[in-house]
Legacy VTK file of the C-alpha trace (Angstrom):
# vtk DataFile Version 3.0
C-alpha trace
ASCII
DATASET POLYDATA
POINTS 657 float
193.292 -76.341 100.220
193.923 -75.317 104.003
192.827 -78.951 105.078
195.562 -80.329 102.822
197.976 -77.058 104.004
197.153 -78.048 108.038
197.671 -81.981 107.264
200.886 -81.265 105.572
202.056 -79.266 108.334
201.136 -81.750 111.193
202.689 -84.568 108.791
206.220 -82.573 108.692
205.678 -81.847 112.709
205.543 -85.225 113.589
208.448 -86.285 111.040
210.542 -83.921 112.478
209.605 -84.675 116.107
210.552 -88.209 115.145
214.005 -87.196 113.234
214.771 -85.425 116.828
217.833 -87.008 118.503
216.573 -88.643 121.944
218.437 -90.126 125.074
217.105 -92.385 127.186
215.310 -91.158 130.543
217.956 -92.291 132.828
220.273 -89.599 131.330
219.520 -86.122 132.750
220.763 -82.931 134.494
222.627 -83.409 137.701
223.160 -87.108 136.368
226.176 -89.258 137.745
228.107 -91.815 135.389
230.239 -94.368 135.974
234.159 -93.549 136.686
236.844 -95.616 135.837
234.492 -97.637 132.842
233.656 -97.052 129.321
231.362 -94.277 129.138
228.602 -95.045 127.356
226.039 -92.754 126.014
223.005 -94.347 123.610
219.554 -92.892 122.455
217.313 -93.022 119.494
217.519 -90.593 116.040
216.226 -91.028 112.441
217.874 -93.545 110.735
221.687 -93.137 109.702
221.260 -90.033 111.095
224.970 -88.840 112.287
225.379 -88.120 116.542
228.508 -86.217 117.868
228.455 -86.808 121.723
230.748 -84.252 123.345
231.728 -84.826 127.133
234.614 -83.265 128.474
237.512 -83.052 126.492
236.066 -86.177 124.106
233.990 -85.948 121.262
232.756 -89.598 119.105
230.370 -89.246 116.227
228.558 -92.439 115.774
225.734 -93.517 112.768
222.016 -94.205 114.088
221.201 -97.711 112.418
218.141 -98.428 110.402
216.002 -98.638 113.450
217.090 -95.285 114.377
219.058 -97.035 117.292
222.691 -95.351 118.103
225.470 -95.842 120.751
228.339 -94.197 121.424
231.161 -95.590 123.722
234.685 -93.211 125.237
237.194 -93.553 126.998
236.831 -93.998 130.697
237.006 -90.625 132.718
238.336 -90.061 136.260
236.093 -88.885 139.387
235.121 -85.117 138.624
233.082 -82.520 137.725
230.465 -80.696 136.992
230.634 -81.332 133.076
228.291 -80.998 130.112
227.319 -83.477 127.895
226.188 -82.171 124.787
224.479 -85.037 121.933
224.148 -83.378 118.503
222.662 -84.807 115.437
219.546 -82.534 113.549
218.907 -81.489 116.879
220.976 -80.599 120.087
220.680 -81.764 123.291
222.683 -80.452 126.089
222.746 -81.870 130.016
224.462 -79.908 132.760
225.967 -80.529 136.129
227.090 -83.996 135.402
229.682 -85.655 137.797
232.248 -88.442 137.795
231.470 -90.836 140.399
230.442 -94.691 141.373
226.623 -95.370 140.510
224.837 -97.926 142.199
222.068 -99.607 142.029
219.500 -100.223 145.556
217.001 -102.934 144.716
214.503 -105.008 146.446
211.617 -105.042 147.728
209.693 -102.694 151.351
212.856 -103.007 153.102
215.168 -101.062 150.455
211.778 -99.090 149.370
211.438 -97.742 152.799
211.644 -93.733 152.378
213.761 -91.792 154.825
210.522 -90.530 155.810
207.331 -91.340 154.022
204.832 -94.016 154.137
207.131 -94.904 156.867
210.167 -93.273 158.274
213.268 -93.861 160.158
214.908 -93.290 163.610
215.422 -89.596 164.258
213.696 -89.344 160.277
213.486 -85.097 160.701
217.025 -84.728 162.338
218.424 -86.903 159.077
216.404 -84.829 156.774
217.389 -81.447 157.408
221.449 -82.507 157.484
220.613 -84.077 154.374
223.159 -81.788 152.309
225.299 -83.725 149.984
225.539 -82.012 146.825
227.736 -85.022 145.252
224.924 -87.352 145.823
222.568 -87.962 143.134
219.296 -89.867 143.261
216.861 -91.652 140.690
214.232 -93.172 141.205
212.926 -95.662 138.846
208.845 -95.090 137.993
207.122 -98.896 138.821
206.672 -100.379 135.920
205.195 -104.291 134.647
206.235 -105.320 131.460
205.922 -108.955 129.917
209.095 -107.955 127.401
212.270 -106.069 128.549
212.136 -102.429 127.385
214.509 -100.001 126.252
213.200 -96.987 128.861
212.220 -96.400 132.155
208.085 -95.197 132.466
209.870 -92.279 134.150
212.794 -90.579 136.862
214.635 -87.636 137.188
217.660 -86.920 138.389
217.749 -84.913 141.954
220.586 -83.705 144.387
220.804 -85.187 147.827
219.489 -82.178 149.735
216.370 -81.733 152.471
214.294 -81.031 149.958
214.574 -84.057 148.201
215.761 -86.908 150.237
212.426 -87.992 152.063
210.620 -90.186 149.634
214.048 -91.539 148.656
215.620 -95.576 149.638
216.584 -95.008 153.281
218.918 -98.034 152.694
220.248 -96.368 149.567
220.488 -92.801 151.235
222.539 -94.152 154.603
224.664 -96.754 151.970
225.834 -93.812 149.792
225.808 -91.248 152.136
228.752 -93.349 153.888
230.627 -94.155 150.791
230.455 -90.583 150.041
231.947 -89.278 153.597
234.496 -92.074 153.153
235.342 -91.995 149.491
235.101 -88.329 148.602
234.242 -89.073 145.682
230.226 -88.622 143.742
227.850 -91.080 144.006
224.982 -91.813 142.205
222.247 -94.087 143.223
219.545 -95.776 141.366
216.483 -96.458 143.349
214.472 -99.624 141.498
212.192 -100.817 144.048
208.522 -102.866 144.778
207.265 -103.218 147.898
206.065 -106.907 148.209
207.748 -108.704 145.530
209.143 -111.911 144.876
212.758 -112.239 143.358
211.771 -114.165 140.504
210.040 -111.181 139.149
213.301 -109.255 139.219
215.086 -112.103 137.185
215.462 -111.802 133.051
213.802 -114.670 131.340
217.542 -115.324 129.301
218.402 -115.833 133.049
215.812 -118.234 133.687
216.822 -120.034 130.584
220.236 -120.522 131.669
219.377 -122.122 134.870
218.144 -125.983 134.163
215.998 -126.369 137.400
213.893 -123.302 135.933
213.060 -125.672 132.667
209.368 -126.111 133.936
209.331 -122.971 134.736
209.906 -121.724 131.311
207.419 -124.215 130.019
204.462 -123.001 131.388
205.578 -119.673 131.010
206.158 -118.514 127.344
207.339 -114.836 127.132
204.161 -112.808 126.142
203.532 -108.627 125.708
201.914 -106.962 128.486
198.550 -106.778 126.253
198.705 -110.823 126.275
199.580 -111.440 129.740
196.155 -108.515 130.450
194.139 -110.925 128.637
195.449 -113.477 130.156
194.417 -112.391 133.343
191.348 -110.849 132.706
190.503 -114.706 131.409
191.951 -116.556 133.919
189.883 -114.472 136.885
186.766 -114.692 134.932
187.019 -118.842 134.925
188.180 -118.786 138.525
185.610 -116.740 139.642
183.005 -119.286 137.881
184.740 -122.340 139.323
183.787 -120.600 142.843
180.622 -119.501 141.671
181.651 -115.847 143.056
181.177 -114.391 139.605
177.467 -113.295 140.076
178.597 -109.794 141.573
175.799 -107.998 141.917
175.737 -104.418 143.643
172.256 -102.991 143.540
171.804 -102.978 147.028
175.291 -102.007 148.105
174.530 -98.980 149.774
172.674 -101.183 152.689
176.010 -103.296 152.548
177.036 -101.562 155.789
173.634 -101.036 157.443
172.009 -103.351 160.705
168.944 -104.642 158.906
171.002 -105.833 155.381
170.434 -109.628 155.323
173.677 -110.778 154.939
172.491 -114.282 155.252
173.948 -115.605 151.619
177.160 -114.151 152.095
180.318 -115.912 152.066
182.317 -116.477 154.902
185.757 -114.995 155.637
188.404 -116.143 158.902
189.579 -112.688 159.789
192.457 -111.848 160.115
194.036 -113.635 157.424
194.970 -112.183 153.957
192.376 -113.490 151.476
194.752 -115.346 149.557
194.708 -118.319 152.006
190.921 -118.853 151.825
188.245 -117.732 149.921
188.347 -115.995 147.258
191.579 -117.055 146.816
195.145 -115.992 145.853
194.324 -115.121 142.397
191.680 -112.184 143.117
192.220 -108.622 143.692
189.947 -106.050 143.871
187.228 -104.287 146.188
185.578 -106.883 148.922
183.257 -105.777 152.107
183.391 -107.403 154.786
180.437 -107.785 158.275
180.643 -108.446 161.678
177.881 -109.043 163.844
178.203 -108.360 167.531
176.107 -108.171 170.385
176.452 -105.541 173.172
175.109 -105.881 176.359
172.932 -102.761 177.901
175.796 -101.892 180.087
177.946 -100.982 177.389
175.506 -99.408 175.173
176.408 -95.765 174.386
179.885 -95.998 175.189
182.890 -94.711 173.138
184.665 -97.510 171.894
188.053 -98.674 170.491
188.153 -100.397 167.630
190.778 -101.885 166.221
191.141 -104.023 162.826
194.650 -105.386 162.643
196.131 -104.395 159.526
194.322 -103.698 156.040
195.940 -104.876 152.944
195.569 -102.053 150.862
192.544 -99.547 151.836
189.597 -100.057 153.403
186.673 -97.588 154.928
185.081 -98.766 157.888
181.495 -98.533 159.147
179.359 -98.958 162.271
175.828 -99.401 162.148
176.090 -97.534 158.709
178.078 -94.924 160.151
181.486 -94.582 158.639
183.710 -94.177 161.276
187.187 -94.375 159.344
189.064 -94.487 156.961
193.147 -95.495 156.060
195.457 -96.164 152.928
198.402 -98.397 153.429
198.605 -102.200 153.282
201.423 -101.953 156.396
199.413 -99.636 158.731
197.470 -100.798 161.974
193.914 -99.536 162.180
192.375 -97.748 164.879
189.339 -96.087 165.356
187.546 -94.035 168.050
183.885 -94.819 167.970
181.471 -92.533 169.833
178.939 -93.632 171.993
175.840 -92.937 170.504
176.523 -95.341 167.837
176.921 -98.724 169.700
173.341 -100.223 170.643
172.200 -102.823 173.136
171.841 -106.138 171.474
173.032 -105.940 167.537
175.819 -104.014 165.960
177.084 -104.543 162.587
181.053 -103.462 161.836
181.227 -103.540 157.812
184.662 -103.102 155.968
184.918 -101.852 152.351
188.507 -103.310 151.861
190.057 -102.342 148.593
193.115 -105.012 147.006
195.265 -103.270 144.757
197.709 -106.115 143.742
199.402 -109.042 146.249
197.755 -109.711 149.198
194.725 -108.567 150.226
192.435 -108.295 153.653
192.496 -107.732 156.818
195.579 -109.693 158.375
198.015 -109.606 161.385
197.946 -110.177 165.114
194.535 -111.746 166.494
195.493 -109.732 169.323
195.221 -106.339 167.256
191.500 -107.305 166.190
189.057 -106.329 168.916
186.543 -103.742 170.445
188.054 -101.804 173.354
185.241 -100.881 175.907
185.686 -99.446 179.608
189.621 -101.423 179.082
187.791 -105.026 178.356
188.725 -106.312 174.785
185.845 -108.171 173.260
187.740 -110.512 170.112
186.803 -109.446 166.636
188.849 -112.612 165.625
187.620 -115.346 163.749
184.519 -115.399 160.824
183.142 -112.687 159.532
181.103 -112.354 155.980
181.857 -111.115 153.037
180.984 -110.350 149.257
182.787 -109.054 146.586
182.142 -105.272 144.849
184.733 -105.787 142.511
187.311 -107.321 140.715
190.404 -105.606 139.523
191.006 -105.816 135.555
191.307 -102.695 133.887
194.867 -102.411 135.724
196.544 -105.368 133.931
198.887 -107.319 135.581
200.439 -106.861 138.952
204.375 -107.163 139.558
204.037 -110.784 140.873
201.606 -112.476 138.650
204.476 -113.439 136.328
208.567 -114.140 135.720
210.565 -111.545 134.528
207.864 -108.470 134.589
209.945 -106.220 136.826
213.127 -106.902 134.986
211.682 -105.813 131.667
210.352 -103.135 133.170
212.516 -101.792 135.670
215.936 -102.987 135.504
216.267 -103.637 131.267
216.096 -100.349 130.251
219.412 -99.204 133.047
221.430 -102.141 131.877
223.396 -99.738 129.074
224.287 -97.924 132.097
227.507 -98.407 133.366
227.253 -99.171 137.540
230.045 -100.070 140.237
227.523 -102.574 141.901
224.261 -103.048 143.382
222.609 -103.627 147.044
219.501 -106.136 147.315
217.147 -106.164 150.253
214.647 -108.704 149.438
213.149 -112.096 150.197
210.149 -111.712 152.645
208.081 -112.642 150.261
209.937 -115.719 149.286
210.219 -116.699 152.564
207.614 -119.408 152.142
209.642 -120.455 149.327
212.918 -120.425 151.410
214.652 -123.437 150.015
214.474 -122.581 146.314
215.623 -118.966 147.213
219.144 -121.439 146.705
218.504 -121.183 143.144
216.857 -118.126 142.823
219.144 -115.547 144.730
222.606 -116.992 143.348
220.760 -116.724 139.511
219.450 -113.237 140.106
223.498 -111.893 140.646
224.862 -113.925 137.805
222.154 -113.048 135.974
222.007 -109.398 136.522
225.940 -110.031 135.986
225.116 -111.098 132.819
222.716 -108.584 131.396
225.003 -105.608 132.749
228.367 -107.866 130.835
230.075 -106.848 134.487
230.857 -110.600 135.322
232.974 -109.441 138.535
230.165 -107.049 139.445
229.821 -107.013 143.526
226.293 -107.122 144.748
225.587 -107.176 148.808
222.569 -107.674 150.275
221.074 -107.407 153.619
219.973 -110.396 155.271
216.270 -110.768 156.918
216.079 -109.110 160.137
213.866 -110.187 163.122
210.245 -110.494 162.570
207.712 -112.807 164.133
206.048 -114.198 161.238
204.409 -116.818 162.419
205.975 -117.771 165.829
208.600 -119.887 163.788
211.593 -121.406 165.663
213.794 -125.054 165.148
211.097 -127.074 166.726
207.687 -126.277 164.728
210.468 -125.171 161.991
211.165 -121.339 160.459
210.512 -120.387 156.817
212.107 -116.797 157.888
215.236 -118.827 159.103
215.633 -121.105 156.104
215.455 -118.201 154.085
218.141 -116.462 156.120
220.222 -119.736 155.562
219.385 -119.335 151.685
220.775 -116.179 151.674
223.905 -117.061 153.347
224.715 -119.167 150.902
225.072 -116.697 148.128
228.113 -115.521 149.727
230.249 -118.394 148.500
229.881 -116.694 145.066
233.124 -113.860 144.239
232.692 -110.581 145.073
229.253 -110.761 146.899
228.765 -110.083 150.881
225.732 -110.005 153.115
224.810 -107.814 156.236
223.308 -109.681 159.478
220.428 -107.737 160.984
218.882 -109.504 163.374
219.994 -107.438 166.520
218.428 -104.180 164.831
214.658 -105.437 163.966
211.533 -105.080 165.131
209.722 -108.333 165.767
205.776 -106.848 165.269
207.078 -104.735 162.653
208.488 -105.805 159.218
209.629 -102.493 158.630
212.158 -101.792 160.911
213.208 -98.098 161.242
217.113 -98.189 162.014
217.971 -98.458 158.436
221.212 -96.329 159.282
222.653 -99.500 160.439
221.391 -101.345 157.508
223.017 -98.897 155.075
226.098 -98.298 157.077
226.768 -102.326 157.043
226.383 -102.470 153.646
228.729 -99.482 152.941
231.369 -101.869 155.134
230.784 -104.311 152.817
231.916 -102.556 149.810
234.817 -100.306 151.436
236.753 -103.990 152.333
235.400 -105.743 149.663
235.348 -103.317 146.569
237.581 -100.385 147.431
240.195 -102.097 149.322
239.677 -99.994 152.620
240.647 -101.586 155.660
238.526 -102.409 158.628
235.967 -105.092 159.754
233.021 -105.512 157.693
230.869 -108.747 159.210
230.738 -110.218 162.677
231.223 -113.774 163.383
230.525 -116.358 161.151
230.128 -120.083 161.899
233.515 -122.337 161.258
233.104 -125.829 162.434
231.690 -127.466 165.809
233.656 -130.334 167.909
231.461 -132.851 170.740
233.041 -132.971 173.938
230.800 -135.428 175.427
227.930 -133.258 176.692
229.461 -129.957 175.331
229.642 -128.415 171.889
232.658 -126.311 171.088
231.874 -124.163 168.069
234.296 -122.333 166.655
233.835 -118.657 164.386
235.776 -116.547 161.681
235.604 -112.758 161.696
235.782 -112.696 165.636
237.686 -109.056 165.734
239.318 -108.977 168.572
237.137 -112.010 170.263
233.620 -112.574 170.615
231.363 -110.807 172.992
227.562 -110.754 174.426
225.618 -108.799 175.977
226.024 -108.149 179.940
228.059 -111.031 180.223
225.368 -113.420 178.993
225.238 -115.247 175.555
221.764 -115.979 174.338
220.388 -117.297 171.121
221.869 -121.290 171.061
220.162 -124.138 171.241
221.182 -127.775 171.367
219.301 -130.998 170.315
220.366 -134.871 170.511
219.489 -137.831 167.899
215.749 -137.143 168.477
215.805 -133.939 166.630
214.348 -131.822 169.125
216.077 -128.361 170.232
216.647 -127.241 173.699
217.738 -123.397 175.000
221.571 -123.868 175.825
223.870 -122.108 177.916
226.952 -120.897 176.529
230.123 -119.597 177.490
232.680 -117.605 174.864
236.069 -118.721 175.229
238.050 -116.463 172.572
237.207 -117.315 169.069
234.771 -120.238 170.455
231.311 -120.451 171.962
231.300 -123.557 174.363
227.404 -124.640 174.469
225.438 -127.524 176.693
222.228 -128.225 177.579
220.995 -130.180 180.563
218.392 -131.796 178.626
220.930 -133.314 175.823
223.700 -135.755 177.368
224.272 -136.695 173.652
224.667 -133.500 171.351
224.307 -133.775 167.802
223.391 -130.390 166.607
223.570 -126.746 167.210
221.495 -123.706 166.070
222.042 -120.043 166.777
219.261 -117.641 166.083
216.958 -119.711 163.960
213.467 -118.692 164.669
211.379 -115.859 163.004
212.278 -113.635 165.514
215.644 -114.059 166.767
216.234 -110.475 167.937
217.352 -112.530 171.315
220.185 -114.107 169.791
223.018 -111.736 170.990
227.155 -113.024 170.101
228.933 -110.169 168.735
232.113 -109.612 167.316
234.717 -106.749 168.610
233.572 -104.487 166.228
230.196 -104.568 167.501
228.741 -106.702 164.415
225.996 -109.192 165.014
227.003 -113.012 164.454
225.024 -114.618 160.990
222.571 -117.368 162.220
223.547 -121.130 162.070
222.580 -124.476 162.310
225.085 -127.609 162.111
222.559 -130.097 161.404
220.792 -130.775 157.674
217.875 -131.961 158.483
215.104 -131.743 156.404
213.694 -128.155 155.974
210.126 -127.562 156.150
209.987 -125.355 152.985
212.003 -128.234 150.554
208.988 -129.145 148.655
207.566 -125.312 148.123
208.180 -124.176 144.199
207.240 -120.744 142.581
203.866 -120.812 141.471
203.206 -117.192 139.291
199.521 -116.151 139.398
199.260 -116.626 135.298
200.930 -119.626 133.610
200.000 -121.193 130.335
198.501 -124.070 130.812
LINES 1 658
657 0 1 2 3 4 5 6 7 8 9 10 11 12 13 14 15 16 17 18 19 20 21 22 23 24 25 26 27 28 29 30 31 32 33 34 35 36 37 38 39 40 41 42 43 44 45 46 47 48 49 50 51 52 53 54 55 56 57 58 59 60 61 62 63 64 65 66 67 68 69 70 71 72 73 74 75 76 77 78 79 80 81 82 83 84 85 86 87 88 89 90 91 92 93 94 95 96 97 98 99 100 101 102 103 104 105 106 107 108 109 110 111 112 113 114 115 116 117 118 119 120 121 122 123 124 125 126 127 128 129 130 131 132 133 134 135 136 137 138 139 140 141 142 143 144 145 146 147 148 149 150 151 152 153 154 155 156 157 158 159 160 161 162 163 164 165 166 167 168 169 170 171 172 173 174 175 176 177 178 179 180 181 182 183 184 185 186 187 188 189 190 191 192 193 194 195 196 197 198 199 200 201 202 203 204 205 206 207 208 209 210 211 212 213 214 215 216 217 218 219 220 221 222 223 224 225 226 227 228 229 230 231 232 233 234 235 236 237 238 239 240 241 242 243 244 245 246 247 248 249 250 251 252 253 254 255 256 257 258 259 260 261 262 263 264 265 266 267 268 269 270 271 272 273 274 275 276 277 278 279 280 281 282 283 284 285 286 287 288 289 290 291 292 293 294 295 296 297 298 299 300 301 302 303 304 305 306 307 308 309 310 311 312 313 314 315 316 317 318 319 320 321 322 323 324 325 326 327 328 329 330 331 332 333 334 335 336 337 338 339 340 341 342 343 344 345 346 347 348 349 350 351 352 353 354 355 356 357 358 359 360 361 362 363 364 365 366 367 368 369 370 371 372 373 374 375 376 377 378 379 380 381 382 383 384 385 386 387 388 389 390 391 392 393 394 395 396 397 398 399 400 401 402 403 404 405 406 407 408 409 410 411 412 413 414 415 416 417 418 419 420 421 422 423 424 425 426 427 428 429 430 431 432 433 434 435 436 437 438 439 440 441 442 443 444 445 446 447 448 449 450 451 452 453 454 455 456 457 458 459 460 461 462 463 464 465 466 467 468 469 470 471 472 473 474 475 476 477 478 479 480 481 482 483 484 485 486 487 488 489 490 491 492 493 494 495 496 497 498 499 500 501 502 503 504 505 506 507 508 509 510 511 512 513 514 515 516 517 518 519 520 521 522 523 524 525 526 527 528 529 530 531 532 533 534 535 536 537 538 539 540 541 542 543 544 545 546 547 548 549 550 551 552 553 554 555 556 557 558 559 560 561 562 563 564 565 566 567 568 569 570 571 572 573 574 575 576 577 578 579 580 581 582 583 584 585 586 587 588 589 590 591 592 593 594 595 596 597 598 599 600 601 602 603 604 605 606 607 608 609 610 611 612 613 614 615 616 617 618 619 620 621 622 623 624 625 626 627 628 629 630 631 632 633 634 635 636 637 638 639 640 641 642 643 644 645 646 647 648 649 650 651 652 653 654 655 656
């Protein structure tokens, strides 16, 4: 009799739990919604259960449907506040503090991640922080998510106030984009923080988008819309064969705690170019997981027992480091250079052994960056740690399913579906690093995401501005050995010719040995330009120069720019950044000379020009033609020849095949 009493009880518990009227995560205390727009508020209750939503003065009752879906839509409400907003069906739930603004959504990838301070941080990050009071700024920040099917709600966020206490971890981008809107506007702003570090756009893309778009068709083909479980398997399959086909799948770690000692024979282990990321070699762009890594070197008696520097590049995600089985460091962070102080009673005349426990959490994995950045450090002399090493894998990664890049669509369904209800003024979107290899599909991919996102949010006239990629030396790209990083910046570009779009230039502000630059005030305060001219009508000057048309005047080039403010300007007198090439194709450094709204540019090398580029190159930070209002000129080229990236196509980690 009690069993069946207790069982009853937990039955009617969990019945009534699930008759409870629920709202979606995105709705919360200190909330912002959408001014000027239908207001619409949705959730989940029992089946043709009845909801009264109160808010303000307006009340709408509204029936949950048989899947115990309901959605209730009012009447657009001016900028204001604090309100309640009070949903009552069986159940009451009641959210406070709620203001009238614009909500936007900041989306991308590291760039628009970046926190104010955090894993990284920003010029004068401390001073920012603690005048970080804006009570009529809100923040969420989606919880990362993968999902092979759009959801209905976020995996988690909370509402905060913009306030010292709560701004660091936040988008820097985001913070500096609203912050000005706010000082400008007066009005509340909410912003909506959906980013992933190191991810390409075409995860960020619906599939219905993809499906509207007939280049994507064999895309689509090879990628059928699966659940999360299946695309898991998937994986989980697809690494075991792989591993097989490179006969890596005998891991084996019975003797790993000699894996970082001197007399280990290492002799049958694979080797590994360092630094690289893995994905370009063995074992490949389709493994994550843990992987150690040796070095033998040989010191001479004259350096034996003396501290050392040693320094590993960069370490995609984790690693701990050893010398002569002496762990002498340890770091987290896929973007942070390693350094370590060795002492001098570990190094030895004749062998040393450096081993590496690297640990791959998703994308690219290893230890990668400048050659330069890879050495030992002893009495000022660098001895090169570049070049092969060995390695052998601990590891693989499985019981974490699939990571945000290994398919189409995942961080759509998972981070951007279930905010789509949501009523938003626009979005910003800092991405396309990682595409960068991929620079001339980004044609197709960045003009589908907007319409697309267009789509899904049914705000066809929605603006969306992005920031264009800054200065970084990828891989010492310029117009003669060819640029990915410029053809994507040219990609970009292009996306401006559709309505109500824009795109900040911010080449003058990055950091060429740092893909994370830190003036992201200038980033967000661009952007913020942007959409004061372009969405709210303000006046001012909102991009610098942009390329009109060129004209040959037998050895000379007259090119002529729009948005010249004022006239065009450079920096002490001298205009740097053009270059000039003939019918052979190849580029020279020209000298220029503005001459109001033209740049007049020659080369002694080219009698005959044909073409002109202006700050295409990886890094381009040198490329210095400004407009009057002190905004950076967008990078060029007149030509069309062939770009070095036309035959690169999105290849997802998992396809069906």
């Amino acid at each position: 009799m009690i069993k069946t009493i207790v069982f009853c009880s937990q039955m009617l518990l969990a019945l009534n739990l699930a008759a409870q009227v629920k709202l979606p995560t995105i709705f919360g205390d200190s909330m912002v919604l959408q001014r000027n727009a239908p207001l619409s508020v949705w959730g989940w209750a029992a089946p043709a259960e009845t909801i009264t939503v109160q808010f303000h003065q307006q009340q709408r009752s509204v029936k949950a449907d048989a899947n115990g879906n309901w959605q209730a839509v009012m009447a657009p409400e001016q900028a204001g506040g604090p309100y309640d907003l009070q949903v009552k069906g069986k159940t009451t739930i009641t959210l406070h503090g709620i203001l009238m603004g614009d909500v936007w959504v900041c989306a991308g990838q590291s760039n628009m991640e970046m926190p104010v301070k955090g894993w990284s941080q920003v010029v004068n990050a401390d001073q920012e922080i603690a005048a970080a009071n804006y009570p009529s700024i809100r923040l969420f920040t989606v919880e990362k998510n993968v999902q092979g099917k759009p959801i209905e709600e976020v995996k988690g966020g909370a509402w905060q106030t913009c306030n010292p206490q709560n701004i660091p971890p936040f988008s820097a981008v985001g913070y500096f984009f609203g912050r000005a809107l706010n000082q400008q506007l007066h009005v509340p702003i909410g912003l909506i923080n959906s980013t992933w570090g190191g991810t390409d756009i075409e995860s960020w893309i619906s599939r219905k988008g993809f499906e509207s778009e007939p280049y994507y068709n064999w895309l689509t083909a090879i990628t059928p819309e699966k659940s999360t479980a299946e695309l898991t398997a998937l994986k989980d399959q697809q690494m075991q064969v792989y591993l097989e086909s490179l006969q890596l799948n005998n891991i084996d770690t019975a003797t790993i705690k000699q894996w970082p000692s001197v007399d280990l024979d290492d002799s049958k282990w694979r080797p590994m170019h360092v630094p690289e990321v893995w994905e370009s070699q063995l074992p490949g762009p389709k493994f994550d997981g843990v992987i150690w890594y040796r070095k033998e070197i040989n010191v001479e008696e004259a350096d034996a027992g003396k501290p050392v520097m040693l320094q590993l590049a960069m370490i995609d995600d984790n690693d701990v480091t050893y010398v002569n089985g002496v762990q002498v460091g340890a770091t987290e962070g896929y973007n942070i250079k390693r350094v370590y102080n060795i002492p001098g009673s570990l190094l030895k005349k004749g062998k040393n052994i450096i081993a590496v426990r690297v640990q791959d959490t998703g994308g690219g994995g290893g230890i990668y960056g400048e050659t330069d950045d890879c050495a030992l450090t002893i009495d000022g002399r660098k001895i090169s740690l570049a070049g092969s090493w060995k390695f052998r894998i601990e590891s693989m990664q499985t019981s974490k399913g699939i990571g945000p890049n290994d398919y189409p669509s995942v961080l759509y369904n998972g981070m951007i579906s279930p905010i789509i209800k949501m009523a938003i003024k626009g979005a910003i979107w800092y991405q396309g690093e990682n595409n960068a290899g991929r620079a001339y599909e980004y044609r197709k991919a960045m003009p589908l995401l907007i319409n697309d996102w267009r789509m899904r949010w049914k705000q066809p006239a929605m603006p969306f501005y992005f920031v264009q990629l800054t200065s970084f030396n990828s891989a010492n790209g310029n117009s003669n050995k060819g640029s990915n990083w410029a053809e994507l910046r040219e990609a970009q570009a292009m996306a401006t010719t559709l309505p109500n779009t824009g795109m900040v230039v911010t080449i003058d502000i990055g950091e060429p040995g740092d893909i994370h630059p830190h003036n992201k005030q200038d980033v967000g305060k661009r952007l913020a330009l942007l959409a004061l001219q372009k969405t709210y009508g303000k006046q001012g000057v909102a991009s610098g120069p942009v390329y009109k048309n060129m004209q040959v005047n037998g050895n000379s080039v007259t090119i002529q720019f729009t948005n010249t403010d004022k006239g065009l300007m450079g920096v002490n007198n001298e205009v740097t950044g053009f270059e000039v090439a003939g019918a052979d194709q190849h580029f020279y450094p020209a000298k220029a000379a503005i001459a109001g709204t033209a740049v007049m540019v020659s080369a002694p090398e080219v009698t005959t020009p044909v073409a002109v580029r202006y700050a295409w190159a990886d890094d381009d930070s040198k490329a210095n033609l400004f407009n009057g209002a002190g905004l950076p000129a967008a990078p060029f080229r007149t030509d069309n020849w062939r770009s070095i990236t036309a035959e690169n196509k999105y290849a997802p980690p998992l396809t069906q095949k």
